[in-house]
KOLDOFI-301826 format. One record per residue (C-alpha): residue number from 1; residue in three letters; x, y, z. Coordinates in steps of 0.25 Angstrom, whole numbers. Example, Ala and Ser with C-alpha at 12.3 -4.5 7.8 and 13.67 -1.06 7.14 Angstrom:
rec n = 1&res = ALA&X = 49&Y = -18&Z = 31
rec n = 2&res = SER&X = 55&Y = -4&Z = 29
REM end
This chain:
rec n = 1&res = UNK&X = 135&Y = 151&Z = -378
rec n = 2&res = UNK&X = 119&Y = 155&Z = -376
rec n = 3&res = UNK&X = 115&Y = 165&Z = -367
rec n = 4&res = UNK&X = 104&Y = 157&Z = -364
rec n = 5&res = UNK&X = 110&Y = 148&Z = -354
rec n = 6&res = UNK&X = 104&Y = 143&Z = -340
rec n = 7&res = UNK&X = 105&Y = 148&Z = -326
rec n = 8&res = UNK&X = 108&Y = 140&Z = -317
rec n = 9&res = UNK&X = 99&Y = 135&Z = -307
rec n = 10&res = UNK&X = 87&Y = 142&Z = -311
rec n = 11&res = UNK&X = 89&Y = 137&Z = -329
rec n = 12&res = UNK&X = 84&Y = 151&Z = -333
rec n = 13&res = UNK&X = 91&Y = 156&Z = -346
rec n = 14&res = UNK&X = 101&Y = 167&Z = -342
rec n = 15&res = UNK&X = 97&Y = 173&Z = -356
rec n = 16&res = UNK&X = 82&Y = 175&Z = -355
rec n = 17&res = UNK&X = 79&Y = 170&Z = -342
rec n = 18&res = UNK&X = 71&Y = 159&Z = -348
rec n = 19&res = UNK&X = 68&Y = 143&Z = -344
rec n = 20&res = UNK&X = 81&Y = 139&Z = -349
rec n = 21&res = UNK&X = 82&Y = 134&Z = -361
rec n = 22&res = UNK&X = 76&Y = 145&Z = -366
rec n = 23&res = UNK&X = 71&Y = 146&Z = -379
rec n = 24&res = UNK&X = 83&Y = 153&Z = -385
rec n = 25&res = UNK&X = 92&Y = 142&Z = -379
rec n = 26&res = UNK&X = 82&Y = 132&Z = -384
rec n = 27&res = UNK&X = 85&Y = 136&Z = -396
rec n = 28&res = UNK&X = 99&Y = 137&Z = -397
rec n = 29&res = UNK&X = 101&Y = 124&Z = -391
rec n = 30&res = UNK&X = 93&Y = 117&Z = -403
rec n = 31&res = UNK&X = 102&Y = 125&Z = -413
rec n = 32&res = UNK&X = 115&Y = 121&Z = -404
rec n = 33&res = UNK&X = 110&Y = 106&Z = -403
rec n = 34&res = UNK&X = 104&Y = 106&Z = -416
rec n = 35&res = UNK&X = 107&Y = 90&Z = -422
rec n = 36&res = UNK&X = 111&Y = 85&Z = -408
rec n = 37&res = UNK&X = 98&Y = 84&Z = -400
rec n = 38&res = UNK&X = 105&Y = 75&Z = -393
rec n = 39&res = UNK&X = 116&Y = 84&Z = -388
rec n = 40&res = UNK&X = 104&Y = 95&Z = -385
rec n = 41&res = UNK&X = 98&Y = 84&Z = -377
rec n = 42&res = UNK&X = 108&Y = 79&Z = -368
rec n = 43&res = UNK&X = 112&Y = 96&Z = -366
rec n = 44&res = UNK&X = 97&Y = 99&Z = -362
rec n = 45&res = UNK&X = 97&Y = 86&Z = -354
rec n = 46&res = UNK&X = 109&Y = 92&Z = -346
rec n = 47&res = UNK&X = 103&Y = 105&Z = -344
rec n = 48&res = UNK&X = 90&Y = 99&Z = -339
rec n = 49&res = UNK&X = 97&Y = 90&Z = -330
rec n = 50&res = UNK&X = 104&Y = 103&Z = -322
rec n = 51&res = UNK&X = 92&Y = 111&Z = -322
rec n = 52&res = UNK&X = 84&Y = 97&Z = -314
rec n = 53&res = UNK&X = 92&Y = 101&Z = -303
rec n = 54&res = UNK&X = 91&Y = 115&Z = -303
rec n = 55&res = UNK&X = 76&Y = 115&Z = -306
rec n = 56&res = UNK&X = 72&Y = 106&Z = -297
rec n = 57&res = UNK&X = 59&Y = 111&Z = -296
rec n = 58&res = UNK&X = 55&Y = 112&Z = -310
rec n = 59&res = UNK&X = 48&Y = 98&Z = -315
rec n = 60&res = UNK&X = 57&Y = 90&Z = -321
rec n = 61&res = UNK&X = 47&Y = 89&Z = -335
rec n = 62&res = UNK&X = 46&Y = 104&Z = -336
rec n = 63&res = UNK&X = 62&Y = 104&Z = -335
rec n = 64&res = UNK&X = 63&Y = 92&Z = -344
rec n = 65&res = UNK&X = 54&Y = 101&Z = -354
rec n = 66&res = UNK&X = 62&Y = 113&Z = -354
rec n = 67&res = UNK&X = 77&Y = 107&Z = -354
rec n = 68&res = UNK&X = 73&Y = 94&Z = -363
rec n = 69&res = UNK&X = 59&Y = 96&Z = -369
rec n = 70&res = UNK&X = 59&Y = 106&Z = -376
rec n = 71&res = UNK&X = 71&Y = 100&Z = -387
rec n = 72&res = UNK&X = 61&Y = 89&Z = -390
rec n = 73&res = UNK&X = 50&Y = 102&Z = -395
rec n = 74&res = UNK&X = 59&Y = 108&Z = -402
rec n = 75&res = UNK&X = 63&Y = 97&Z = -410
rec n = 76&res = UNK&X = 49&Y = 92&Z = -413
rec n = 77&res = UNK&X = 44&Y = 106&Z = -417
rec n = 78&res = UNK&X = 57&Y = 108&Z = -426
rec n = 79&res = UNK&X = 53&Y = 94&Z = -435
REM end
């Protein structure tokens, strides 16, 4: 298991104090997830929908860009 988890409540990375997902996660959760983008999906899905209620305060397209968005960039850059 990563060190690079989330702490919860405030969705920092407990490894390097980062927005989490941090880079380093984002990367591994490509290589973990690589050929089921689907599965990468629905996980980040689930993560953003538990940070909503614990970042209330954050807009929900900033949110949405940092849980969700980023996949859609990686996968572009990476064609």
């Amino acid at each position: 298991m990563s060190d690079h988890q989330p702490l919860p409540g405030t969705w920092d990375c407990l490894a390097c104090f980062d927005e989490w997902p941090c880079q380093t996660r984002r990367r591994q959760l490509l290589a973990r997830y690589e050929g089921v983008p689907d599965q990468l999906a629905a996980y980040l899905a689930s993560s953003y929908a538990r940070a909503r209620s614990d970042l209330g305060h954050v807009p929900v397209l900033v949110l949405h860009r940092r849980f969700v968005g980023w996949v859609d960039e990686q996968l572009v850059g990476s064609s």
